[in-house]
PLY file of the C-alpha trace (Angstrom):
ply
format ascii 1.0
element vertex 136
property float x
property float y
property float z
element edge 135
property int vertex1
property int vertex2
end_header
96.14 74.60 83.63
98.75 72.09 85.61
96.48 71.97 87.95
93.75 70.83 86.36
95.61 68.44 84.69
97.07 66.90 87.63
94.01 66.83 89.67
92.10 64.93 86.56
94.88 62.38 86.68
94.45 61.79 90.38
90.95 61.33 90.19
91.06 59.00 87.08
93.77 56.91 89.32
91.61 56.84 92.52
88.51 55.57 90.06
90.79 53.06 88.47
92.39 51.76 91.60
88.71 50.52 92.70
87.81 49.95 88.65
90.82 47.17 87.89
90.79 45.17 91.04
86.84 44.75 90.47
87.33 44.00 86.62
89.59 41.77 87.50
87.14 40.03 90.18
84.66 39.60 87.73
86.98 36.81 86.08
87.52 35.00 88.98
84.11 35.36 90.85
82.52 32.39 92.16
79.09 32.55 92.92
75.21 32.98 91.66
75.15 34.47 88.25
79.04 33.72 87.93
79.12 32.82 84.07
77.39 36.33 83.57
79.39 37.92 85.88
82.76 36.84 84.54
81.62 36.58 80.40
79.62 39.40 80.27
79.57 42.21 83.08
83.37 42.29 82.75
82.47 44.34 79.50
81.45 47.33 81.33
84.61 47.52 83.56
86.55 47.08 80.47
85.20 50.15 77.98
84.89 52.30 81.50
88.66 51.59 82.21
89.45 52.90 78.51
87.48 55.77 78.53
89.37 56.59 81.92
92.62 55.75 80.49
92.35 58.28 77.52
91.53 60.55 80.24
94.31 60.03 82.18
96.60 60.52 78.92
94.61 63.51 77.62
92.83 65.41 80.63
91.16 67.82 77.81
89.94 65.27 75.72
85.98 65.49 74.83
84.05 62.62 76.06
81.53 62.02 73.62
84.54 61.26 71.23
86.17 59.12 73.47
83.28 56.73 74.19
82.54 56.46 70.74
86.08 55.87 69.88
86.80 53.13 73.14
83.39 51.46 71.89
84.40 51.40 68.22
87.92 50.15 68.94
86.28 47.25 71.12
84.08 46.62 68.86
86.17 45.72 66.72
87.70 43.87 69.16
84.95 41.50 69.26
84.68 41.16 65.44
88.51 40.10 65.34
87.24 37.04 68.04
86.16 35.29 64.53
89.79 35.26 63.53
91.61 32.59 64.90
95.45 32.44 63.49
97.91 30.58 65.60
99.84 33.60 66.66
96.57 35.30 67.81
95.63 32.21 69.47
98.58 32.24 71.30
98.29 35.73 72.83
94.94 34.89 73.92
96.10 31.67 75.20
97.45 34.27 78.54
95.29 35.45 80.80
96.21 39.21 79.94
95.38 38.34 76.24
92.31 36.72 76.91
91.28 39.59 79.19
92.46 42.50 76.59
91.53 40.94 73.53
89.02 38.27 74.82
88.72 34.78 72.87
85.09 34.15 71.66
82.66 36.23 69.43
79.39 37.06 71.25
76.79 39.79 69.97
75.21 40.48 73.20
78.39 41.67 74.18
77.81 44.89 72.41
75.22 45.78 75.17
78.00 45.53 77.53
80.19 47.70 75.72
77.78 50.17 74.99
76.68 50.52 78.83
80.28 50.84 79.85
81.14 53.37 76.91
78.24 55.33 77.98
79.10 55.12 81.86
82.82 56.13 80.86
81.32 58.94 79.07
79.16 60.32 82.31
82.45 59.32 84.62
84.68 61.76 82.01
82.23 64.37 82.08
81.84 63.98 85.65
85.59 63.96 86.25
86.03 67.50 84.51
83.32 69.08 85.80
84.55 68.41 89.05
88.26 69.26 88.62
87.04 72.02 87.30
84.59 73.56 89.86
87.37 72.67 92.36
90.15 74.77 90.32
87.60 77.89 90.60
0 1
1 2
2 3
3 4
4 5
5 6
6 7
7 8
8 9
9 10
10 11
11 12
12 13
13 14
14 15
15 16
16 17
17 18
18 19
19 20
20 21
21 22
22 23
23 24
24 25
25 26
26 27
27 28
28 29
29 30
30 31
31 32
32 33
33 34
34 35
35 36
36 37
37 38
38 39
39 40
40 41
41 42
42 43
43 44
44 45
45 46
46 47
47 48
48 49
49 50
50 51
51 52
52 53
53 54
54 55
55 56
56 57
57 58
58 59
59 60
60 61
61 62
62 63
63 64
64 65
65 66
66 67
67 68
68 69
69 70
70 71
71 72
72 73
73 74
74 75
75 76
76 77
77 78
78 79
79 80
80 81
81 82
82 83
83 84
84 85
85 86
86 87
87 88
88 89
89 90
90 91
91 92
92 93
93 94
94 95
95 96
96 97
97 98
98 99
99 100
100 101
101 102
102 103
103 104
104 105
105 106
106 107
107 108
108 109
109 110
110 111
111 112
112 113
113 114
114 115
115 116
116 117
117 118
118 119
119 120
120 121
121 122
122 123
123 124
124 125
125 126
126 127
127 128
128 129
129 130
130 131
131 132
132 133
133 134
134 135
């Protein structure tokens, strides 16, 4: 059961040492398609990089339930973007809070969302399977 555990947890961190660097990219890319790039396909990196962090945290944890949960948490997110108090304002004045809690309300960012929720969902099950085919 360790095992499993710990071999989860080094996949999840060899996924997210490629998955942070490229979200991360995506805000400073310069080229065609960069206002999509950096507005809107960020939104996939970001649900994939929660689904992977719950796994990380919880190497049991089911992934239907996390993808639903990442997508409904960030979905909310985005509805809180309509809310603009000072002290809000402020945090998303920082890079970090503009990247974690972004800064402007857009529907079609629910596409993104849902793609990444559902690609964090096939990367969890993916994960497991193959931690656990390698444990046998």
């Amino acid at each position: 059961m360790h095992g499993y555990a710990a071999r989860v947890r080094t996949a999840v961190l060899l996924n997210l040492v490629v998955l942070v660097p490229t979200g991360i990219y995506t805000k400073f890319y310069a080229g065609p398609l960069q206002h999509w790039v950096a507005n809107s396909l960020g939104g996939v990196f970001y649900e994939l990089f929660w689904c992977l962090a719950a796994l990380a945290m919880v190497p049991r944890i089911d992934g239907r339930v996390t993808a639903g949960i990442v997508f409904g948490v960030t979905s909310l997110l985005e509805f809180l973007q309509l809310w603009h108090p000072a002290w809000l304002e402020a945090i998303r004045g920082t890079f970090l809070g503009a990247a974690l809690l972004g800064s402007t309300f857009v529907w079609s960012d629910f596409a993104y969302y849902v793609v990444g929720s559902v690609l964090g969902w096939w990367a969890i099950a993916s994960i497991k399977s193959e931690c656990a085919r390698t444990a046998a």
